[in-house]
MIDOZA-739661 format. One line per field, with one value per residue (C-alpha): x, y, z. Coordinates in steps of 0.001 Angstrom, whole numbers. Example, Ala and Ser with C-alpha at 12.3 -4.5 7.8 and 13.67 -1.06 7.14 Angstrom:
2
xx: (12300; 13670)
yy: (-4500; -1060)
zz: (7800; 7140)
//
This chain:
464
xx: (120; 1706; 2313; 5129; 5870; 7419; 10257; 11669; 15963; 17637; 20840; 22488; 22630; 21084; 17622; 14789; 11609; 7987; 7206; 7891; 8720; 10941; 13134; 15177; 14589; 17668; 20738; 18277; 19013; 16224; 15047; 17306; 14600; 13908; 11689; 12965; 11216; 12074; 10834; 14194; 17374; 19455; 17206; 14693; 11953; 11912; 11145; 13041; 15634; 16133; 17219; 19736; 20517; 23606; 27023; 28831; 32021; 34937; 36132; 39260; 40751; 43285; 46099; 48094; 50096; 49621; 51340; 51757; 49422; 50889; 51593; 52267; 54710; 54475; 57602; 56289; 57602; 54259; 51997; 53030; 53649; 49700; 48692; 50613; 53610; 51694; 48337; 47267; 46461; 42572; 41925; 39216; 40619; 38360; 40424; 38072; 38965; 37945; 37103; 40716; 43088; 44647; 43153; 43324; 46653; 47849; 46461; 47661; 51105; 50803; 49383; 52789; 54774; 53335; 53164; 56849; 57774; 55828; 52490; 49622; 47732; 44033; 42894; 39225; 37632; 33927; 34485; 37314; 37632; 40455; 42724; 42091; 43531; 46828; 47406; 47507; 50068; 52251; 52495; 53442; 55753; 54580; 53102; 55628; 54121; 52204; 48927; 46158; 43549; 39646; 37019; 33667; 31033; 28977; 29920; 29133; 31155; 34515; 34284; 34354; 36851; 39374; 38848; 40041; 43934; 45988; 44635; 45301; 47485; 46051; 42717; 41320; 38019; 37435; 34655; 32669; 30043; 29650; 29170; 26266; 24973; 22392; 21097; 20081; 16852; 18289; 20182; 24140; 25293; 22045; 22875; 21714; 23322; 27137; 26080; 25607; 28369; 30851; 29655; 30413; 33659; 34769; 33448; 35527; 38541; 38066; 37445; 40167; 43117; 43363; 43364; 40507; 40836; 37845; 37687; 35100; 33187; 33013; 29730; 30272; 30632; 33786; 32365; 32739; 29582; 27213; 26000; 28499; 27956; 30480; 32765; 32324; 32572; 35992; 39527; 40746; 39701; 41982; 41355; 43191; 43388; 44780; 43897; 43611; 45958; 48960; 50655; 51140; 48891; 48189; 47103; 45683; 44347; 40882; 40809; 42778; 41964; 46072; 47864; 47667; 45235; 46950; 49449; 49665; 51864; 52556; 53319; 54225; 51594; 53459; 53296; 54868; 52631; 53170; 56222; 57318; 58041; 60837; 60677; 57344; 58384; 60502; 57651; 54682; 57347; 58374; 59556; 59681; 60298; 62183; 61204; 57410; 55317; 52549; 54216; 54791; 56402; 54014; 56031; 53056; 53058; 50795; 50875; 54204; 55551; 56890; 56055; 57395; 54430; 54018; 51045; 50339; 47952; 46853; 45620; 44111; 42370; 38104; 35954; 33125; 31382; 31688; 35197; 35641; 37129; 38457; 40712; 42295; 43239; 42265; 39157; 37407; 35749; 39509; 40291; 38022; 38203; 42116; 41086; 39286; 41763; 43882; 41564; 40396; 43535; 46251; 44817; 45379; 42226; 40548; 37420; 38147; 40000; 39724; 41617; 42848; 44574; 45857; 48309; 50410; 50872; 47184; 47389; 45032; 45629; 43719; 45839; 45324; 48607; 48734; 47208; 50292; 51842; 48252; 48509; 52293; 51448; 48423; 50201; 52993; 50171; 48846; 52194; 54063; 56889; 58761; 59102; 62306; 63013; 64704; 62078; 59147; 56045; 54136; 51104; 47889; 46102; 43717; 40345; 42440; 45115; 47297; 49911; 49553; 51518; 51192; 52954; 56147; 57598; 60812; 60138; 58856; 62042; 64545; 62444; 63162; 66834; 67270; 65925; 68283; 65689; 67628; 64577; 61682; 58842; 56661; 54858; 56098; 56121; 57073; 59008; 62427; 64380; 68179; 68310; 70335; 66863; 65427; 68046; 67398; 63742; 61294; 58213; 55996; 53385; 50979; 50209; 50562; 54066; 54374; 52757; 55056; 58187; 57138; 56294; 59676; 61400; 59919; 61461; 64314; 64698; 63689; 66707; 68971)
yy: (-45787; -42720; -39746; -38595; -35045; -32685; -30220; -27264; -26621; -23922; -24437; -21789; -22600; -25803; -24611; -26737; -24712; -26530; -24812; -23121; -19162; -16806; -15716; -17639; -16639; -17265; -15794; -13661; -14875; -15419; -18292; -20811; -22716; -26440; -29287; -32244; -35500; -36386; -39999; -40967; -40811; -38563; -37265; -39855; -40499; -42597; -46024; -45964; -48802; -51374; -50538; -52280; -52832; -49783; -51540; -49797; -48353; -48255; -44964; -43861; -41056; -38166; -39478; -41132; -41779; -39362; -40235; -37967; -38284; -40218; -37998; -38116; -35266; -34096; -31917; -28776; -26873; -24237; -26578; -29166; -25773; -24417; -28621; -28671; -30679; -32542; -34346; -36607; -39897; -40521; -37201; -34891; -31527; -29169; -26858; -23966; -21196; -18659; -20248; -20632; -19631; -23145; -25360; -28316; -27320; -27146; -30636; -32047; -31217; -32513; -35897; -35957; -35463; -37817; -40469; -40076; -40513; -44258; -43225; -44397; -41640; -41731; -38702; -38481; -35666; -34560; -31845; -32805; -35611; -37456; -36379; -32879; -33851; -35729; -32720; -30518; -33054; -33080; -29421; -29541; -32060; -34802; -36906; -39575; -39785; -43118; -41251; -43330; -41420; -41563; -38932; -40496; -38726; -41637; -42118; -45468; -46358; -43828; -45997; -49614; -48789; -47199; -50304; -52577; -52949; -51930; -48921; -45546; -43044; -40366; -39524; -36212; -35629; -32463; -31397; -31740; -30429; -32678; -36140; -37363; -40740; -43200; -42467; -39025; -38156; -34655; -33454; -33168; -29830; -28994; -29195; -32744; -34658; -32108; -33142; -36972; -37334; -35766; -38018; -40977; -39858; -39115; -41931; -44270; -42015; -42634; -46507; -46717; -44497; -42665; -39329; -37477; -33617; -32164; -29397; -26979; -24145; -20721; -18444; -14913; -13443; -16338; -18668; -22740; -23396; -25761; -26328; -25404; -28450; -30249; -27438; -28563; -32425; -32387; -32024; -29275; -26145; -24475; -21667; -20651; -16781; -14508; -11222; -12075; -9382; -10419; -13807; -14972; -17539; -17816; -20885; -19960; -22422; -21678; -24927; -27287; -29651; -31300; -27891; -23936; -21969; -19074; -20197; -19347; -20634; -18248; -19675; -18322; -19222; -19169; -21371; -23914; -24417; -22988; -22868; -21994; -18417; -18940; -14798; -14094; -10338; -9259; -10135; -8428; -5293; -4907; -2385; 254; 4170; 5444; 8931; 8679; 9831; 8163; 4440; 2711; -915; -3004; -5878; -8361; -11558; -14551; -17589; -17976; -16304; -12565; -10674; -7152; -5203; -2140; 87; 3037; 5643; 8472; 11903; 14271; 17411; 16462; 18349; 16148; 17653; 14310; 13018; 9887; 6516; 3927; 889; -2289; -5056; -3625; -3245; -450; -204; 465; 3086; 4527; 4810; 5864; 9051; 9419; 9083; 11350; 14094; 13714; 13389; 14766; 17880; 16121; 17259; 14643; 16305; 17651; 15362; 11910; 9229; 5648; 3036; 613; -2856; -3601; -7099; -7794; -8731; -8841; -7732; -8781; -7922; -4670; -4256; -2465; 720; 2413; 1802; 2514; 5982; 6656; 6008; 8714; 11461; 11067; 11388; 14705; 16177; 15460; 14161; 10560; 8162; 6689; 4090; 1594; 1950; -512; 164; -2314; -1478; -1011; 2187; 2686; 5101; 7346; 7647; 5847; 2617; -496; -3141; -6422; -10419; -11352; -7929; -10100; -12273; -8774; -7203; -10106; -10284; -6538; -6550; -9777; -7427; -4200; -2565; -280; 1419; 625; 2626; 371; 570; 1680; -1771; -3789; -6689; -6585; -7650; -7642; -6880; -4193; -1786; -2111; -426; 2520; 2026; 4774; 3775; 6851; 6209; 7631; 8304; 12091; 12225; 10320; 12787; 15408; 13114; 12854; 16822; 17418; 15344; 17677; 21013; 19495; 19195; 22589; 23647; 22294)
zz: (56134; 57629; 55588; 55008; 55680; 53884; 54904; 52993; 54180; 53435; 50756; 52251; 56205; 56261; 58499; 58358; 57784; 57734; 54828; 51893; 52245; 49534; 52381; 54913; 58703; 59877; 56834; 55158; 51963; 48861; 46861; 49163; 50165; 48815; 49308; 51052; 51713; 55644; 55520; 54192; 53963; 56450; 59119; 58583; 61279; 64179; 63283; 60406; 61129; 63433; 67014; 68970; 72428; 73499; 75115; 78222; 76672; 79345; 81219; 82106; 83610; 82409; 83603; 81326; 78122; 75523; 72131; 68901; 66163; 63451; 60582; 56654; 55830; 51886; 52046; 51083; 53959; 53788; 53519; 56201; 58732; 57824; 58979; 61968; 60761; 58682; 57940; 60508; 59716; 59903; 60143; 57375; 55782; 54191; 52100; 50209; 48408; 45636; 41740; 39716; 42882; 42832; 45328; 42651; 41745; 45427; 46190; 43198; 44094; 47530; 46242; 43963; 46843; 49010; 46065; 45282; 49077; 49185; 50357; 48425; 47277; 45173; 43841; 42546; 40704; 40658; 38131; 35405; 33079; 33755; 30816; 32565; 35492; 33663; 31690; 35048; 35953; 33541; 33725; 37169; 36252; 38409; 35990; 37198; 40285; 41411; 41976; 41285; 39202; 38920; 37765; 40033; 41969; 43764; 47478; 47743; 44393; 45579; 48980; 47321; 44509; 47310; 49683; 46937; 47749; 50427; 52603; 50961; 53178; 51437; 49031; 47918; 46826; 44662; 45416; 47628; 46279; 43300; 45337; 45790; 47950; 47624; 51275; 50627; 47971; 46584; 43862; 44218; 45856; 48131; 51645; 52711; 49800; 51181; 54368; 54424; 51142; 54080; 57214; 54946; 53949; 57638; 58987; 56496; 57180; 61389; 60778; 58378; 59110; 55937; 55514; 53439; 52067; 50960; 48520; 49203; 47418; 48816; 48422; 47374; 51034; 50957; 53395; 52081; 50792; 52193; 55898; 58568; 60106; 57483; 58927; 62549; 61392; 59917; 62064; 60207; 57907; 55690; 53131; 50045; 49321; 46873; 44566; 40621; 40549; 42477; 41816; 45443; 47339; 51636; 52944; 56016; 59440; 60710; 62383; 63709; 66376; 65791; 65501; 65774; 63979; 63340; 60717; 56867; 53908; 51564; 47888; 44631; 41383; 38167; 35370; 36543; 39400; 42914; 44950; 48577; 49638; 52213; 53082; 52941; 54190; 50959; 49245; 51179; 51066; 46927; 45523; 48636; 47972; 50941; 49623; 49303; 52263; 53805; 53583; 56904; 57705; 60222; 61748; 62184; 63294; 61201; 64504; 65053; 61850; 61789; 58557; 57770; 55450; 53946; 54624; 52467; 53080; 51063; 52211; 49563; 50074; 49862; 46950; 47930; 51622; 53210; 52651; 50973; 53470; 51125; 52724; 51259; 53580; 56673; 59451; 57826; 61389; 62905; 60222; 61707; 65272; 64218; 62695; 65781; 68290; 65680; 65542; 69196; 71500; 68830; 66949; 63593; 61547; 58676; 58337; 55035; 53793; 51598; 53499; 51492; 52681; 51360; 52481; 50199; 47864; 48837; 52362; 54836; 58316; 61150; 64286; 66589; 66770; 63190; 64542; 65267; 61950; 59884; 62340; 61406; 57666; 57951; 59950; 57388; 54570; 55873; 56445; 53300; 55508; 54653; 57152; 58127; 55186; 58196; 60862; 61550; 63618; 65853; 68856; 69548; 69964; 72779; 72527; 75088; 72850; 74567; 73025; 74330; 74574; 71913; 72054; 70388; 70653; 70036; 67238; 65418; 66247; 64782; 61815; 61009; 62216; 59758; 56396; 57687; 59374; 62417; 64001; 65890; 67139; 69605; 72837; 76492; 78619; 75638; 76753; 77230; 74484; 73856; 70289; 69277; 67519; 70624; 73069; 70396; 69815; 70702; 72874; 73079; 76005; 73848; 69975; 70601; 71140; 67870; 66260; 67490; 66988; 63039; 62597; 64688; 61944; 59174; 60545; 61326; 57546; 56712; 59474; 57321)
//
């Protein structure tokens, strides 16, 4: 009789290591290491099961029809634009997200949406009873809708009880993490139970036509928890985000094999549950103070949304004798290479200085084209001089100091017009637009003659 040999996998990145060790080679992280039996279950040996003669499968060539994947459209606007127009029948979802931001709540509403419209919807929960989950209902007043309910965490049980009736259009499993399967010898949550729990569920959902979400956990660098594999196995990824602080939500695409992956829904959590944010710009702007220096207007773009937000800066004399860098919602690493390019090609001097920045309503920004705003807001800081309360920024800065040029100059500049915004500062070589604040929008070729534009405006004041 063979013996069978032991394997140790990491629960943090899934790497198989022949034996035991208190550190993982390949994420660095401690005490992730467990003992797996590899005789069985997934991964098992050679030998294992019967083998069977392969079949020729017939080819075809590119040309030819291409249809539209079939789609089942909840009705909540944000969440059907993050999907694509929709989920697509037969497809896998992986939604993840931070403890208590709403990922239940969020999938609970689009369940009730999709139940109310004639879909057949199941809904089964790892971690809540079931009068848990009917009491989250009925405060999001969809306790009306024909959801069909069940708290279960065995694959091979979820599978039979959702094959008994007609084929469900819909089912969400949440999570993830707390299914385990018969196939695979380890405990619920470790990386080959997440692993084979998900290839079952996606395999049923290509065979059958129904579409599975999955509701993931994120680790504490906010990655979904579990092997990436699962990550590369399903059709789409989507991630919940929001600050404890602030009462909006962004659903946000990182992949998408049936749509972009550069779109966001933005929703509102109150009591009530969430609800859509038609203008996500008023509410990335607030309360504005067109007196206050150091606040800029970035019009950003999210995929093929425009979005008008606020960054603030802060400049403050240093006691310490190396000057503090704080920044919220940015690239700390482009902060700064912009007080370089400042201090290098412009004459503006940080050195002694604490710099903070901040983007306001808890955004994130990820674009380049934010450096000429983030270098507006800072010059502005220094100086003591307020902005223009109606002007928006947009570009990217280059190590020479010069602008460049950025996409959807356009869609940025009808977004602004739209919330009374009459100025623009943006790039030389933008592209040409016919809007009315771009004929009067100043495009410095580089980020000094911004710099003298906004100290020209401050003794222009003190002339009068």
């Amino acid at each position: 009789m063979a013996k069978s040999r032991i394997r140790f996998i990491c629960q943090n990145c899934g790497t198989v290591h022949s034996r035991w060790a208190g550190k993982c080679d390949d994420c660095g992280e401690w005490n992730t290491l467990v003992e797996e039996d590899s005789s069985g279950g997934i991964g098992g040996g050679p030998g294992k099961t019967s083998t069977r003669k392969g079949r020729a499968v017939a080819l075809t060539s590119l040309v030819g029809d291409i249809e539209d994947a079939p789609r089942i459209i909840s009705g909540i606007g944000e969440f059907d634009r993050v999907t694509g127009g929709g989920i697509v029948r037969g497809s896998a979802l992986l939604v993840g997200g931070d403890p208590g931001i709403g990922k239940s709540t969020l999938l609970m509403q689009v369940a009730g949406a999709l139940a109310k419209s004639g879909n057949r919807v199941v809904y089964v929960s790892g971690e809540e009873a079931v009068a848990q989950v009917r009491l989250r209902a009925q405060r999001l007043n969809i306790a009306d809708a024909p959801v069909e309910l069940a708290a279960e965490t065995n694959i091979e049980d979820i599978l039979a009880t959702i094959a008994d009736g007609n084929r469900p259009d819909l089912v969400v499993l949440d999570s993830i993490q707390t299914l385990w399967t018969d196939s695979a010898e380890s405990a619920p949550g470790s990386v080959t139970q997440v692993r084979a729990a998900a290839q079952k569920l996606i395999r049923y959902a290509k065979s059958t036509g129904a579409a599975i979400v999955l509701v993931g956990h994120v680790t504490k660098d906010g990655q979904i928890a579990g092997p990436r594999v699962v990550e590369h196995m399903v059709d789409s990824v989507l991630y919940f985000e929001g600050e404890g602080g602030h009462h909006y939500r962004i659903l946000r695409t990182v992949k998408n094999r049936f749509g972009p992956t550069d779109e966001i829904g933005v929703f509102d959590m109150s009591d009530s549950g969430l609800s859509e944010v038609a203008n996500p710009s008023e509410l990335f702007l607030g309360e504005r103070s067109a007196q206050a220096p150091g606040a800029a207007v970035f019009a950003g773009m999210e995929g093929t949304r425009p979005l008008l937000i606020e960054i603030q800066a802060l400049v403050a004399p240093s006691p310490l004798g190396t000057p503090r860098r704080a920044v919220v919602g940015w690239d700390s690493s482009r902060l700064s290479m912009t007080l370089a390019v400042l201090e290098a090609h412009c004459g503006v001097r940080f050195a002694t200085h604490d710099v903070y920045l901040n983007v306001a309503g808890g955004y994130r920004i990820t674009e380049p084209a934010a450096d000429l705003a983030v270098a507006a807001a800072l010059v502005s800081s220094l100086a003591g001089l307020a902005l223009p309360a109606d002007c928006v920024y947009f570009g990217e800065i280059s190590l020479s100091g010069a602008i460049r040029p950025v996409a959807h100059a356009t869609a940025r500049l009808k977004e602004a017009e739209k919330l009374g915004f009459r100025q623009a500062v943006m790039p030389a070589r933008t592209e040409d637009t016919a809007s009315e604040i771009a004929a009067a929008a100043f495009q410095p070729d580089s980020l000094a003659e911004l710099v003298v534009r906004i100290a020209g405006s401050g003794t222009e004041k003190q002339n009068d």
